[in-house]
PQR file of N, CA, C, O and H, with PARSE charges and radii, in Angstrom:
ATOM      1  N   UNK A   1      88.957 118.984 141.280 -0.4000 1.5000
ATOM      2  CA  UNK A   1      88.162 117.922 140.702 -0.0000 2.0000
ATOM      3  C   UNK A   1      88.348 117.935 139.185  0.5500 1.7000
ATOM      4  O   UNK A   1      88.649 118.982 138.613 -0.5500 1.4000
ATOM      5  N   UNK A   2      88.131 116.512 138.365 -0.4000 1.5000
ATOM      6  CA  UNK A   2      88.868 116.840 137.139 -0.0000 2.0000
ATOM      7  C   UNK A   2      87.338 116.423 136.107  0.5500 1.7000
ATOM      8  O   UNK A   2      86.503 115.610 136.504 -0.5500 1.4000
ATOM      9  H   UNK A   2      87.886 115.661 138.829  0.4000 1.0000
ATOM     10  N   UNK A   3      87.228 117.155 134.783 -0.4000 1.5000
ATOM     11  CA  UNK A   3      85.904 117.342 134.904 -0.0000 2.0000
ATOM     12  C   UNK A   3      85.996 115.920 134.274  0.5500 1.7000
ATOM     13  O   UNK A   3      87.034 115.271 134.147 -0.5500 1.4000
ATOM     14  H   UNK A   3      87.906 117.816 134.460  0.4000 1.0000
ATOM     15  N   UNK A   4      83.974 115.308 133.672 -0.4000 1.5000
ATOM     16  CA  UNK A   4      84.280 114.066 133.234 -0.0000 2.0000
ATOM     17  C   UNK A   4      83.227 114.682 131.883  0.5500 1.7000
ATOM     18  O   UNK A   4      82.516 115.643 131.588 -0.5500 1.4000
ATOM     19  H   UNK A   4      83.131 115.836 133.776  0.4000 1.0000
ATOM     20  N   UNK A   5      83.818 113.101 131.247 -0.4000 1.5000
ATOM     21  CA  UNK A   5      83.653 113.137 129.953 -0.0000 2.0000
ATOM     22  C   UNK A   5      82.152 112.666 129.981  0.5500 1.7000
ATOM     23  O   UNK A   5      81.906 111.499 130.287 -0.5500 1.4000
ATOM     24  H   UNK A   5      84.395 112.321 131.487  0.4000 1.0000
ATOM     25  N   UNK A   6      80.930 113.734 129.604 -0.4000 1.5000
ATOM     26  CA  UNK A   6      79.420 112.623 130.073 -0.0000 2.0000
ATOM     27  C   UNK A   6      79.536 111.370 128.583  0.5500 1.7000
ATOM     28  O   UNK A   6      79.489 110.186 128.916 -0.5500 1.4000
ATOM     29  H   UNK A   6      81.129 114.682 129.356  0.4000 1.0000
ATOM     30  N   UNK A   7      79.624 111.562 127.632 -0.4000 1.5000
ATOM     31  CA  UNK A   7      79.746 110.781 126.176 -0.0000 2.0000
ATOM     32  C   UNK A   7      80.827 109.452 126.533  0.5500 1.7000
ATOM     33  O   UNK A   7      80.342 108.367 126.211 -0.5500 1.4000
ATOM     34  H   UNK A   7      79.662 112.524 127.361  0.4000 1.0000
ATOM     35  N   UNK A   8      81.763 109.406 126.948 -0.4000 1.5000
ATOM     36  CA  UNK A   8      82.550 108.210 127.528 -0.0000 2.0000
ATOM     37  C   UNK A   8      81.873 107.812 128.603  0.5500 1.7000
ATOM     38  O   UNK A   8      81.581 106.631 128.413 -0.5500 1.4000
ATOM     39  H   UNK A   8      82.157 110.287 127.209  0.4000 1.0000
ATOM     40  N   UNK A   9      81.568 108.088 129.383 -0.4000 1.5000
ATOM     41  CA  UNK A   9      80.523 107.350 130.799 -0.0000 2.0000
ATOM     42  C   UNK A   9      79.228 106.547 130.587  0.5500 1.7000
ATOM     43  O   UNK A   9      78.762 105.596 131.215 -0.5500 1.4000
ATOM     44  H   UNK A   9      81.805 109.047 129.537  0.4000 1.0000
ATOM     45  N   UNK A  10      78.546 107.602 128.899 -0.4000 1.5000
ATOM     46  CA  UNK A  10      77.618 106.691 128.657 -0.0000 2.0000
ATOM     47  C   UNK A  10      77.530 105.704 128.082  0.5500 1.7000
ATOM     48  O   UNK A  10      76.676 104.848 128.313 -0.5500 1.4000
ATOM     49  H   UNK A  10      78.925 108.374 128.388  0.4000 1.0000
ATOM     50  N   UNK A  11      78.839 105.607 126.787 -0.4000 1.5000
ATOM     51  CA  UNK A  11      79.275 104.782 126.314 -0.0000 2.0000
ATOM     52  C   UNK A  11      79.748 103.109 126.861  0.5500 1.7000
ATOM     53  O   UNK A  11      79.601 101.956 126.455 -0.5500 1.4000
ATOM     54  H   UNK A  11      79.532 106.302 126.600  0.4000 1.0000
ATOM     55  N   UNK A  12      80.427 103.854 128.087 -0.4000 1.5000
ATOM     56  CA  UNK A  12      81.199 102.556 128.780 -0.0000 2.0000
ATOM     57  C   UNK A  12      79.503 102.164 129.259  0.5500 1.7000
ATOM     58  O   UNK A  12      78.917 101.481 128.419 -0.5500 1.4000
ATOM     59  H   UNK A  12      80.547 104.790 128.417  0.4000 1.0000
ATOM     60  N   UNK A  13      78.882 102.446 130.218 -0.4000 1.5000
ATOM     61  CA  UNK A  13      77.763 102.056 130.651 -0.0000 2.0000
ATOM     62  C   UNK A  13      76.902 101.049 129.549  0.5500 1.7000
ATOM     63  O   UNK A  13      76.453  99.938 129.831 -0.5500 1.4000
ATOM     64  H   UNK A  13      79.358 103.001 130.900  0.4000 1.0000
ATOM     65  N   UNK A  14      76.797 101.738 128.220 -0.4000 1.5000
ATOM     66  CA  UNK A  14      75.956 100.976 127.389 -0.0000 2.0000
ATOM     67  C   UNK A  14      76.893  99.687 127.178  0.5500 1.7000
ATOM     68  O   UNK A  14      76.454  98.553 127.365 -0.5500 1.4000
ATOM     69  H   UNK A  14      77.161 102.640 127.991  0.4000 1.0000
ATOM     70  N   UNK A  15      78.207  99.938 126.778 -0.4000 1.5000
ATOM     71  CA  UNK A  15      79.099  98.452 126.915 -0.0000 2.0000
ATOM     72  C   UNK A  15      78.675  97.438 127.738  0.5500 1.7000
ATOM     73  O   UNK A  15      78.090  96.381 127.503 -0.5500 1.4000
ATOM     74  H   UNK A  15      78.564 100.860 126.625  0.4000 1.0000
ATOM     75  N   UNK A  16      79.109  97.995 128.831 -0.4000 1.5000
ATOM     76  CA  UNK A  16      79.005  96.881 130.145 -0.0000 2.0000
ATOM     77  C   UNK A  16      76.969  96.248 129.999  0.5500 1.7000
ATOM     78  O   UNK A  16      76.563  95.271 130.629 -0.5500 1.4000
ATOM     79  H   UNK A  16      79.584  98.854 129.022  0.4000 1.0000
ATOM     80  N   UNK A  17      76.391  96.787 129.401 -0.4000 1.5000
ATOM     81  CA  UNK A  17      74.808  96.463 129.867 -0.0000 2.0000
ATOM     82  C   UNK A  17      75.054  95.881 128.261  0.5500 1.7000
ATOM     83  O   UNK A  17      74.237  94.961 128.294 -0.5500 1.4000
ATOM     84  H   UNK A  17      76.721  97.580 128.889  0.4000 1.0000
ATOM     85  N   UNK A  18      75.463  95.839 127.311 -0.4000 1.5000
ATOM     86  CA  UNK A  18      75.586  94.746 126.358 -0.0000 2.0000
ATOM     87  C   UNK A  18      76.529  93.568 126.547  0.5500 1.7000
ATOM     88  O   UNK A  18      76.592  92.589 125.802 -0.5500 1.4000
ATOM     89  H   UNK A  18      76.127  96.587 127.283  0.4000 1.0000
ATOM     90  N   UNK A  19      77.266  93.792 127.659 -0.4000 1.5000
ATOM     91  CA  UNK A  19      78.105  92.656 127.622 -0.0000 2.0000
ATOM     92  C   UNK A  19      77.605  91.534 128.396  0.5500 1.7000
ATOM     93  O   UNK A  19      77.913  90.348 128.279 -0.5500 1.4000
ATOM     94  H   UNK A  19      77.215  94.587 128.264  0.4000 1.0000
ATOM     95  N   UNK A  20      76.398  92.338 129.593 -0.4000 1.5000
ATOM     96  CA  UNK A  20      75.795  91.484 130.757 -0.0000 2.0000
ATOM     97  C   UNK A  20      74.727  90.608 129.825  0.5500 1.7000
ATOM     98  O   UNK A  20      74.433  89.486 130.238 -0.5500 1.4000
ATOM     99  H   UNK A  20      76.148  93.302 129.688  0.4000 1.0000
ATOM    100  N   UNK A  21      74.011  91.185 128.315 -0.4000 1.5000
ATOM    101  CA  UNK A  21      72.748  91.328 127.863 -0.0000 2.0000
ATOM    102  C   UNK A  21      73.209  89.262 127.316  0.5500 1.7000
ATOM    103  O   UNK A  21      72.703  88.153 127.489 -0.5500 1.4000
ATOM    104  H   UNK A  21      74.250  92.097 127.980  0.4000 1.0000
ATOM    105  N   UNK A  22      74.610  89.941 126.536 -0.4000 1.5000
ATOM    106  CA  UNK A  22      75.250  88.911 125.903 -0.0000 2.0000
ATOM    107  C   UNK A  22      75.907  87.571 126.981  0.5500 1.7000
ATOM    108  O   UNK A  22      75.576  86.431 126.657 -0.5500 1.4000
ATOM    109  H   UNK A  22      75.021  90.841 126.396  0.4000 1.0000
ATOM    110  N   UNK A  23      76.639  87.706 127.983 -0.4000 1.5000
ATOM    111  CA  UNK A  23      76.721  86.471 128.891 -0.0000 2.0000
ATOM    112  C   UNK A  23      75.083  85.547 129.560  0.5500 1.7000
ATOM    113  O   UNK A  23      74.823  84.353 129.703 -0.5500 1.4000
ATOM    114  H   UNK A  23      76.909  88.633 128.246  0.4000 1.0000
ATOM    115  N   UNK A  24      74.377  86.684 129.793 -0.4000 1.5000
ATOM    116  CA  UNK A  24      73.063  85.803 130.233 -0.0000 2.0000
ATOM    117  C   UNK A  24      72.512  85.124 128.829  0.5500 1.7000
ATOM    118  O   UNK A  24      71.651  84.267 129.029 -0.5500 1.4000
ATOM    119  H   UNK A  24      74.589  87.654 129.676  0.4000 1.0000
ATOM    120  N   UNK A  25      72.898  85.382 127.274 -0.4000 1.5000
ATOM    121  CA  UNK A  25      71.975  84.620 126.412 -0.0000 2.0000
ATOM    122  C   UNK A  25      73.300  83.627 126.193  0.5500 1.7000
ATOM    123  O   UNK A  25      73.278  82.588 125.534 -0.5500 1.4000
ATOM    124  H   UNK A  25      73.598  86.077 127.111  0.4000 1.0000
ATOM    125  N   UNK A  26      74.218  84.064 126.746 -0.4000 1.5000
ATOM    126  CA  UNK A  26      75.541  82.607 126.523 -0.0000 2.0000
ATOM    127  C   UNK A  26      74.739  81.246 127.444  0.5500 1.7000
ATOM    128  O   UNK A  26      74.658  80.054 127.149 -0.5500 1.4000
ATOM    129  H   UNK A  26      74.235  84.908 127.282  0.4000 1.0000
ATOM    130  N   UNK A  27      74.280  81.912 128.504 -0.4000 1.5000
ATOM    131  CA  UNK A  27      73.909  81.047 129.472 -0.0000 2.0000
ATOM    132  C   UNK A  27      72.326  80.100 128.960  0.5500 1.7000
ATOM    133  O   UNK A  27      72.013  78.926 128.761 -0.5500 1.4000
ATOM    134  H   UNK A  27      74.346  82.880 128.744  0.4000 1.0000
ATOM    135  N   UNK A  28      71.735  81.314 128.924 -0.4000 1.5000
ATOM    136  CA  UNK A  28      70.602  80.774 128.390 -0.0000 2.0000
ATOM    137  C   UNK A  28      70.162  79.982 126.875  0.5500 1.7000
ATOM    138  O   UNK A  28      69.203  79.278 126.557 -0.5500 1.4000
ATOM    139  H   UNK A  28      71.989  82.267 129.086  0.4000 1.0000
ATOM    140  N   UNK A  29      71.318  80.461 126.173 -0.4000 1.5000
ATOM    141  CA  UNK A  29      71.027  79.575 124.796 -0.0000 2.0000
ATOM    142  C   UNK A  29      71.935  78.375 124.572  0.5500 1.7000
ATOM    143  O   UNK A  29      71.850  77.665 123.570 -0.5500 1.4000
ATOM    144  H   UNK A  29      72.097  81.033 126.431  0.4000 1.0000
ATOM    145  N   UNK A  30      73.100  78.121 125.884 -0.4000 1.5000
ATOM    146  CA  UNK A  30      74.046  77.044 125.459 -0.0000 2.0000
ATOM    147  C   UNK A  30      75.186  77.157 125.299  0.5500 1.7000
ATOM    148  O   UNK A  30      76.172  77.351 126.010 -0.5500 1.4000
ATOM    149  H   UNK A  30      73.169  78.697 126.698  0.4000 1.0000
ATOM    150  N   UNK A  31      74.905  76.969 123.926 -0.4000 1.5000
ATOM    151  CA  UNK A  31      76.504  76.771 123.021 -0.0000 2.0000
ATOM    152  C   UNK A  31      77.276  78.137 122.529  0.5500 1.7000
ATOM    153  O   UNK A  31      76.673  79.127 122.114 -0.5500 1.4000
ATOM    154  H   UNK A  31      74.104  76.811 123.348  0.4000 1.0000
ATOM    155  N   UNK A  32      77.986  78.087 122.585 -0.4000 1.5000
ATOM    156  CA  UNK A  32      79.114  79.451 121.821 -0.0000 2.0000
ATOM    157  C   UNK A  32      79.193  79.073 120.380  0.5500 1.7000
ATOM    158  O   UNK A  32      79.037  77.889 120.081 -0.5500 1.4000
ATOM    159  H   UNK A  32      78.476  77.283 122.922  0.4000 1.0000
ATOM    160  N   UNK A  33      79.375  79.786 119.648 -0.4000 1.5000
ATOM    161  CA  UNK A  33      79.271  79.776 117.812 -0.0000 2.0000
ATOM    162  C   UNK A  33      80.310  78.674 118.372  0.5500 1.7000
ATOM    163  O   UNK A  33      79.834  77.708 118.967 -0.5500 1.4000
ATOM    164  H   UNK A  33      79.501  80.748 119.891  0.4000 1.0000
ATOM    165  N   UNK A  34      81.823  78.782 118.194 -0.4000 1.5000
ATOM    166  CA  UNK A  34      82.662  77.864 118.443 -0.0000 2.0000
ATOM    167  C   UNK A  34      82.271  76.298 118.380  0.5500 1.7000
ATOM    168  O   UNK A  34      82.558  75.397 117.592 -0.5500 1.4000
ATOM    169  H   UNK A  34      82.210  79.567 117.710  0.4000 1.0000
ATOM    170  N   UNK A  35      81.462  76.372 119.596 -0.4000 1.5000
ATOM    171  CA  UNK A  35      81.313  74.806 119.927 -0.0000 2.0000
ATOM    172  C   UNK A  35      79.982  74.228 119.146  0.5500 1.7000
ATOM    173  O   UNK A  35      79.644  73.060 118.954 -0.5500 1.4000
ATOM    174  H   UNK A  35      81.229  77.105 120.236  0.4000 1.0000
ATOM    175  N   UNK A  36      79.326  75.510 118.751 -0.4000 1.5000
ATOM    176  CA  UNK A  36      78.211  74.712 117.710 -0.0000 2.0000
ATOM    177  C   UNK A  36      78.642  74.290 116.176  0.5500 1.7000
ATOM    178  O   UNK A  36      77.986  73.490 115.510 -0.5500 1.4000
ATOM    179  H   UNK A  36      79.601  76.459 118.906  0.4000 1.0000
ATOM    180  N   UNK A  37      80.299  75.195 115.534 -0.4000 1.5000
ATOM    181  CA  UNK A  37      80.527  74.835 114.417 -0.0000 2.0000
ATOM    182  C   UNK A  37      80.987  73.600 114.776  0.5500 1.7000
ATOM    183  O   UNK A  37      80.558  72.611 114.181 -0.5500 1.4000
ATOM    184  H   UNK A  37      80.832  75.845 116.076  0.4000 1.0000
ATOM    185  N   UNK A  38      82.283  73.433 116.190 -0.4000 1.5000
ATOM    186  CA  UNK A  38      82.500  71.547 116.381 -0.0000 2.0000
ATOM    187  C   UNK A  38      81.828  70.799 116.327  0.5500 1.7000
ATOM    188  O   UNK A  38      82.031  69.684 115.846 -0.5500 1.4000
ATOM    189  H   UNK A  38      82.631  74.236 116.674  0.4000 1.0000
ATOM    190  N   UNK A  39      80.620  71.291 116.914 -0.4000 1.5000
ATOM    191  CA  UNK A  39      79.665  70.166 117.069 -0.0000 2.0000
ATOM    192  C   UNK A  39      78.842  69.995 115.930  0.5500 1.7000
ATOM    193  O   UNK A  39      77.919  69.183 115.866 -0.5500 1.4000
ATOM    194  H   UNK A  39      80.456  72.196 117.305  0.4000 1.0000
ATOM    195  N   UNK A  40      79.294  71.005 114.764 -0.4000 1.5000
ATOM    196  CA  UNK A  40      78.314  70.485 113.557 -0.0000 2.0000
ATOM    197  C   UNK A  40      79.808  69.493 113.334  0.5500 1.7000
ATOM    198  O   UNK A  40      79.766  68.266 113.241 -0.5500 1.4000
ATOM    199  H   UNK A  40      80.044  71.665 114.816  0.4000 1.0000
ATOM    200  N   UNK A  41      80.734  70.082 113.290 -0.4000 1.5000
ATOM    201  CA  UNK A  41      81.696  69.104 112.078 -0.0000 2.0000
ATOM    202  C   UNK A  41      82.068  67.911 112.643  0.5500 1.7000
ATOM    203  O   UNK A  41      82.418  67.216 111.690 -0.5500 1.4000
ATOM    204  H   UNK A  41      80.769  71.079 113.366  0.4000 1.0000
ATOM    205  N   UNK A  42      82.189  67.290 113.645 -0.4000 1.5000
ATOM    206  CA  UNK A  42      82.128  66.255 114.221 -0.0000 2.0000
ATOM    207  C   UNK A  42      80.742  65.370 114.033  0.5500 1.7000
ATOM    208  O   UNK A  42      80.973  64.229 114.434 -0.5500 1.4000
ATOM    209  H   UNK A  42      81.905  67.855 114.419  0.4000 1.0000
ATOM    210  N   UNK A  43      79.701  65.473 113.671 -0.4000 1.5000
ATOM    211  CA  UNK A  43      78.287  65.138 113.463 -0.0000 2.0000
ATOM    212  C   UNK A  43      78.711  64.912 112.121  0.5500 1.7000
ATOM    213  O   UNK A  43      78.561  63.796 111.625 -0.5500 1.4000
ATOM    214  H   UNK A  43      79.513  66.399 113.345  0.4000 1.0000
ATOM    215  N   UNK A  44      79.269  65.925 111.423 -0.4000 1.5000
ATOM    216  CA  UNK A  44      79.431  65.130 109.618 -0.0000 2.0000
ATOM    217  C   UNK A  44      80.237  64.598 109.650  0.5500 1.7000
ATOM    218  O   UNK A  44      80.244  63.849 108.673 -0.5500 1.4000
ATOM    219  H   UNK A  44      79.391  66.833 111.826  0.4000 1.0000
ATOM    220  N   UNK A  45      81.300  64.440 110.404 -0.4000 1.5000
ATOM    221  CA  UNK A  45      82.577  63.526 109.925 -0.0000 2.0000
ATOM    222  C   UNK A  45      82.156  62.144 110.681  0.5500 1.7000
ATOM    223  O   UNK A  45      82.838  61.149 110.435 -0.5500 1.4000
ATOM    224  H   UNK A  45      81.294  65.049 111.198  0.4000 1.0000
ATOM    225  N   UNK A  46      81.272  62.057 111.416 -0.4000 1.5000
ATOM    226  CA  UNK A  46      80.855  61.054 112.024 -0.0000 2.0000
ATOM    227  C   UNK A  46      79.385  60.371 110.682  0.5500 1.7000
ATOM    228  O   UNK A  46      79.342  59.194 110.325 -0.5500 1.4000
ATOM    229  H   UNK A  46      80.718  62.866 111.615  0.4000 1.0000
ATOM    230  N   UNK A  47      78.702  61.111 110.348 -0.4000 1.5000
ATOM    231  CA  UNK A  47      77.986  60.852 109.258 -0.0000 2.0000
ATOM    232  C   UNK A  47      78.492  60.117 107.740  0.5500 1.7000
ATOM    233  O   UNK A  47      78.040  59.222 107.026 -0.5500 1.4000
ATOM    234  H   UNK A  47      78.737  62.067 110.638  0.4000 1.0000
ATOM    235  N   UNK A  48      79.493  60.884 107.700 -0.4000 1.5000
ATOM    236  CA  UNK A  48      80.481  60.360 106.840 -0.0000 2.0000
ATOM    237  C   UNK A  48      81.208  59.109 107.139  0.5500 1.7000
ATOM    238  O   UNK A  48      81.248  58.288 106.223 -0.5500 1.4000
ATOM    239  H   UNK A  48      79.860  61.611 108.280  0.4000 1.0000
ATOM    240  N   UNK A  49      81.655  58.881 107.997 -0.4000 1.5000
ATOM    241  CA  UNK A  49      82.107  57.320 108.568 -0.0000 2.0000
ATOM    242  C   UNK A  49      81.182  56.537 108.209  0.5500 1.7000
ATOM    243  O   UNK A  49      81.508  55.831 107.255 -0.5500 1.4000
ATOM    244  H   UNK A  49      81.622  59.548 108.742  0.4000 1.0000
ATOM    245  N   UNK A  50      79.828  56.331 108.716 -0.4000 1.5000
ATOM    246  CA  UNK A  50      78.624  55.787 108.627 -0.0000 2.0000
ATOM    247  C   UNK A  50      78.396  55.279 107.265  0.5500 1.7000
ATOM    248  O   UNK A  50      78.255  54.143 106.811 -0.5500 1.4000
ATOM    249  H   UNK A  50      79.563  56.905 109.491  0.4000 1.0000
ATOM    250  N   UNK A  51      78.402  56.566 106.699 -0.4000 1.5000
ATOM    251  CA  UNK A  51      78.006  56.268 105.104 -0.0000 2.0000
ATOM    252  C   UNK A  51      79.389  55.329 104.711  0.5500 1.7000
ATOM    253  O   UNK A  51      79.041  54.450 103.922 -0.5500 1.4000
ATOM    254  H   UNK A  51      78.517  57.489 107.067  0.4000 1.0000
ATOM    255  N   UNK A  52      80.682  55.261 104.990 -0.4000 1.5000
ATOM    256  CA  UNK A  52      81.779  54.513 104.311 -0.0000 2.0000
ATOM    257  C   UNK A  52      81.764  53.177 104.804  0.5500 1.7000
ATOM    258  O   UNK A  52      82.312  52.311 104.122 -0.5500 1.4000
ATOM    259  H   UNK A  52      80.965  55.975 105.632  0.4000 1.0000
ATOM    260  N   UNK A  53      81.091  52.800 106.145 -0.4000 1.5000
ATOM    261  CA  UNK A  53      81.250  52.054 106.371 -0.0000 2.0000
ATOM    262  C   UNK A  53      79.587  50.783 106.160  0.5500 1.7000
ATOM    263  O   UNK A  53      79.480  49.575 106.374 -0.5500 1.4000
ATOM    264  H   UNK A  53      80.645  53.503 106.699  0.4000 1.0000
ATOM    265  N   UNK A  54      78.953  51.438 105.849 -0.4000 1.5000
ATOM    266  CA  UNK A  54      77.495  51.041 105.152 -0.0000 2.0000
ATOM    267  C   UNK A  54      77.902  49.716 104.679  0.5500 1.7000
ATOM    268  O   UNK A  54      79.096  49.495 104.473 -0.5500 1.4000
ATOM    269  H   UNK A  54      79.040  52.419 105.675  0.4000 1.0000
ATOM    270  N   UNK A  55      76.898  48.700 104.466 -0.4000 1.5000
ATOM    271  CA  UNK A  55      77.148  47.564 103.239 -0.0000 2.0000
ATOM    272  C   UNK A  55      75.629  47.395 102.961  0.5500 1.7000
ATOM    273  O   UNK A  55      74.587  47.156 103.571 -0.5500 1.4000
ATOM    274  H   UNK A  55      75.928  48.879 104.634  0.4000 1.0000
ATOM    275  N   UNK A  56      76.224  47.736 101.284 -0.4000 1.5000
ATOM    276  CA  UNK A  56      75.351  47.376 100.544 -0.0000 2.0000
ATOM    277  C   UNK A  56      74.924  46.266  99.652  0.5500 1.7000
ATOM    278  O   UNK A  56      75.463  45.710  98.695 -0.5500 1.4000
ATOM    279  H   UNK A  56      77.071  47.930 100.788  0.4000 1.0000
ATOM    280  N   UNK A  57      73.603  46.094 100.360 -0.4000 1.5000
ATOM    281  CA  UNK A  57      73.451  44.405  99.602 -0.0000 2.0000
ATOM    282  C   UNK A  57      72.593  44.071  98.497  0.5500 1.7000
ATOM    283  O   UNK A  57      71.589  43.392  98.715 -0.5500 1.4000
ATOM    284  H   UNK A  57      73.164  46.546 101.137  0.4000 1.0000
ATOM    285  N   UNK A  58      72.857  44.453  97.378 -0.4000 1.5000
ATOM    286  CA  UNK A  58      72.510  44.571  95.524 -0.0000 2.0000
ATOM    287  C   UNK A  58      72.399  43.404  94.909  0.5500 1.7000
ATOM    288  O   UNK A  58      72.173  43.361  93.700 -0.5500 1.4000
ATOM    289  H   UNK A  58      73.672  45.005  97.200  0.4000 1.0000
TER
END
Protein backbone atom coordinates (compact mmCIF):
# COMPACT_ATOMS: atom_id res chain seq x y z
CA UNK A 1 0.00 0.00 0.00
CA UNK A 2 1.53 3.34 -0.91
CA UNK A 3 1.28 5.81 1.90
CA UNK A 4 -0.89 9.13 1.25
CA UNK A 5 -0.17 12.52 1.45
CA UNK A 6 -3.00 13.76 4.39
CA UNK A 7 -2.00 17.83 3.33
CA UNK A 8 -2.72 17.08 -0.58
CA UNK A 9 -6.10 15.20 0.16
CA UNK A 10 -7.11 18.09 2.18
CA UNK A 11 -6.17 20.51 -0.09
CA UNK A 12 -7.74 18.88 -3.19
CA UNK A 13 -11.00 18.41 -1.01
CA UNK A 14 -11.07 22.16 0.00
CA UNK A 15 -10.62 22.86 -3.98
CA UNK A 16 -13.33 20.82 -5.18
CA UNK A 17 -15.87 22.35 -2.17
CA UNK A 18 -14.73 25.92 -3.53
CA UNK A 19 -15.25 25.10 -6.91
CA UNK A 20 -18.93 23.55 -6.14
CA UNK A 21 -19.31 26.90 -3.62
CA UNK A 22 -18.41 28.99 -6.90
CA UNK A 23 -20.65 27.14 -9.83
CA UNK A 24 -23.87 27.25 -7.54
CA UNK A 25 -23.30 31.33 -7.10
CA UNK A 26 -22.59 31.20 -11.13
CA UNK A 27 -26.03 29.80 -11.11
CA UNK A 28 -27.56 31.72 -8.63
CA UNK A 29 -26.24 35.22 -9.39
CA UNK A 30 -26.46 34.98 -13.37
CA UNK A 31 -23.97 36.55 -15.23
CA UNK A 32 -20.14 35.69 -15.46
CA UNK A 33 -17.80 38.93 -15.02
CA UNK A 34 -17.39 38.35 -18.89
CA UNK A 35 -20.87 38.80 -19.90
CA UNK A 36 -21.59 41.56 -17.36
CA UNK A 37 -18.50 43.71 -18.78
CA UNK A 38 -20.46 42.98 -22.55
CA UNK A 39 -23.33 43.75 -21.28
CA UNK A 40 -22.11 46.97 -19.72
CA UNK A 41 -20.29 47.96 -23.08
CA UNK A 42 -22.95 47.28 -25.39
CA UNK A 43 -25.49 49.44 -23.05
CA UNK A 44 -22.87 52.43 -23.60
CA UNK A 45 -22.24 52.06 -27.06
CA UNK A 46 -25.88 51.82 -27.47
CA UNK A 47 -26.25 55.03 -25.13
CA UNK A 48 -23.90 56.66 -27.15
CA UNK A 49 -25.78 56.11 -30.47
CA UNK A 50 -28.80 57.66 -28.75
CA UNK A 51 -27.05 60.62 -27.65
CA UNK A 52 -25.59 61.09 -31.60
CA UNK A 53 -28.51 60.57 -32.92
CA UNK A 54 -30.71 63.05 -30.54
CA UNK A 55 -32.15 66.33 -32.28
CA UNK A 56 -31.93 69.19 -30.77
CA UNK A 57 -34.44 71.82 -31.08
CA UNK A 58 -32.80 75.48 -29.89
Amino acid sequence: MKPVNLNHVRKEKKRAAAKKSADENVIRFGMTKAERVLAAAKEEQASNRLNQLKFEDE
